[in-house]
N, C-alpha and C positions, 0 to 999 in steps of 0.2 A: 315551302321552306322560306321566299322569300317574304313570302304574309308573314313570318312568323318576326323573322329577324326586324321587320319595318314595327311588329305591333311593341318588340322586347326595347327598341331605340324611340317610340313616343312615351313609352313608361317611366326610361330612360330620362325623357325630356322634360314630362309631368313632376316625375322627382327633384329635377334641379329646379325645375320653377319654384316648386313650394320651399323651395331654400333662401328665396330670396326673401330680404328685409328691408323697410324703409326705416331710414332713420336708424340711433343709433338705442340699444337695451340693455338694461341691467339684469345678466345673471347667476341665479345660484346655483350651485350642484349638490345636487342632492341623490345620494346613491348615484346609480348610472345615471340621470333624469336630470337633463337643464331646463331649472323654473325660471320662467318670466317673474324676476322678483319686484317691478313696478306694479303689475297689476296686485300682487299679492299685499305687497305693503297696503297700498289705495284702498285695496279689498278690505283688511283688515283695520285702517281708522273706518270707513263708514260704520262697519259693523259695529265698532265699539263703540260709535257714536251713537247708534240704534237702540243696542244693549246701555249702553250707557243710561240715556234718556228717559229709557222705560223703566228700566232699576227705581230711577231716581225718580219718577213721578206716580210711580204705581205700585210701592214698594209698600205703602201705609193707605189704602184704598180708603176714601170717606164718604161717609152715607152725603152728606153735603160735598160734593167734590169741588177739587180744588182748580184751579184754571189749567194747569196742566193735566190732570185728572179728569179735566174735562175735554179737554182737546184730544187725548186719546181716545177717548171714547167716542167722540165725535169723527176721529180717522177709523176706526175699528168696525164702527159702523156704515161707514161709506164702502169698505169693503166686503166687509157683508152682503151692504145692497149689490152692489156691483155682479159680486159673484150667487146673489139671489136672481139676479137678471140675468145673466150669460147660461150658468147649469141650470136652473130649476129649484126644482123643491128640495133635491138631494144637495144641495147648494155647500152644506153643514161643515162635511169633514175637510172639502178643500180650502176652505176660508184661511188655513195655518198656512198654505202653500201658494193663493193667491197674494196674500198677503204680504208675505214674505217677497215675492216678487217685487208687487208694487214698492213696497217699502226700498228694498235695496238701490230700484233703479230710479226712485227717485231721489233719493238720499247721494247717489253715487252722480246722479246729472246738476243737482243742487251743488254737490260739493265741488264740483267741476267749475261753477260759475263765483262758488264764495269762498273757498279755499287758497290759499296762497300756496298751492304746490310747488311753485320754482324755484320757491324759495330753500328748497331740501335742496340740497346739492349731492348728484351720486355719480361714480367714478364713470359712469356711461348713461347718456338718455339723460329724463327729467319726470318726475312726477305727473299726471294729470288723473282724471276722473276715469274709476276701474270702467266704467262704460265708454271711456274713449279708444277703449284696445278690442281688436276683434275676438282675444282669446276670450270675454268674457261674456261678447253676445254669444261665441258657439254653446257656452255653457248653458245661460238660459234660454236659447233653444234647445238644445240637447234635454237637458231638465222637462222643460216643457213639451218634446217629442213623449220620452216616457211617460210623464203623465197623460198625456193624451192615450198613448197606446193599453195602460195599466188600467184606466179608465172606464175605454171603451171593450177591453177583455173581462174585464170582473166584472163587469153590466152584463155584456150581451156575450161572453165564453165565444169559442171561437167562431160562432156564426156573424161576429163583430165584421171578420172579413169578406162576407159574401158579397156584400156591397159593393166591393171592390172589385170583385172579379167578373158579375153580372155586365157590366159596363161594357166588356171589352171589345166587343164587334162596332158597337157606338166611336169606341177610341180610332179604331182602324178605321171607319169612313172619316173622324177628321183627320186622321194621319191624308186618307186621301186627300180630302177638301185645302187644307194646309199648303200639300205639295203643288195644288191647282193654282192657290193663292200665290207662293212664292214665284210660278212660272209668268202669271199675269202679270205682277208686279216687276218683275224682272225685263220683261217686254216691253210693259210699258219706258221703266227708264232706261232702256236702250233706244229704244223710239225718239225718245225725248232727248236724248244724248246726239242721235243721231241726226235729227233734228238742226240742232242749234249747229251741228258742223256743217250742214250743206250748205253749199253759198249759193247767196241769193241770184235768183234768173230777172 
């Protein structure tokens, strides 16, 4: 019982950590749900800067392309290669979501450095580049876990996991190796602690 009550007050603890904030936020309410509404704004110029851009240079496509027209095409196929390099030959359908990536997080670390965000004034916090708030690398990792996991299931069905499980006798000798490592090391800088306090004969 008393395992129990110790494990209910570090959950307890874990909870109030994740309460805490640095610095100060602007939020919305929406339904029950309070939005981080600086990332969402930030979010929403890059995007429309993206959409914007592409509207506006790709919107009347020319057999002679135009320098804009050319520049995209020029990024579009760097992506391509990119993700011809990393996937393979199946490289095709992700190209929309690699892409997509790239594009947002560079757009959002540009706009970070050329943007005059401070200059918005809001009743809490201050503007900066959606990639400077953790809510929104969780996302594109999140994003990107599923894809990977979506991936690797509709390729290989659930034999995707076997891989995973095969391993596990291997895991447990470095669990051992590990604990050996942290005992040596530990040793040693007690040695060495212990060391420098002996005085000299």
């Amino acid at each position: 019982m008393n395992v129990l009550s110790c494990s209910i007050n570090t959950l307890k603890g874990l909870y109030d950590i994740s309460g805490v904030e640095v610095g100060q936020h602007f939020y919305w309410q929406i339904g029950g749900f309070q939005v981080h509404a600086q990332v969402l704004i930030t979010s929403w110029v890059v995007i429309a800067i993206l959409l914007g851009s592409a509207t506006l240079v790709v919107r009347n496509p020319q057999t002679i392309p135009t320098d804009g027209q050319n520049f995209f095409e020029y990024v579009l196929e760097f992506i391509r290669d990119v993700s011809k390099t990393q996937i393979g030959e199946e490289y095709g359908s992700w190209v929309p979501f690699i892409g997509t990536m790239f594009l947002f997080i560079f757009v959002s670390n540009w706009s970070g450095a050329l943007l005059p965000w401070k200059i918005i004034q809001l009743p809490h916090g201050e503007l900066a580049a959606p990639t400077n708030d953790i809510n929104t690398t969780v996302a594109l990792a999140l994003l990107t876990s599923v894809a990977y996991f979506y991936a690797g299931l509709t390729k290989k069905g659930l034999g995707y996991f076997v891989p995973s499980i095969v391993p596990i006798p291997v895991m447990f000798l470095g669990l051992f190796t590990s604990g050996i490592q942290a005992l040596i090391f530990a040793t040693l800088a007690a040695a060495y602690i212990g060391e420098s306090m002996e005085g000299h004969h």
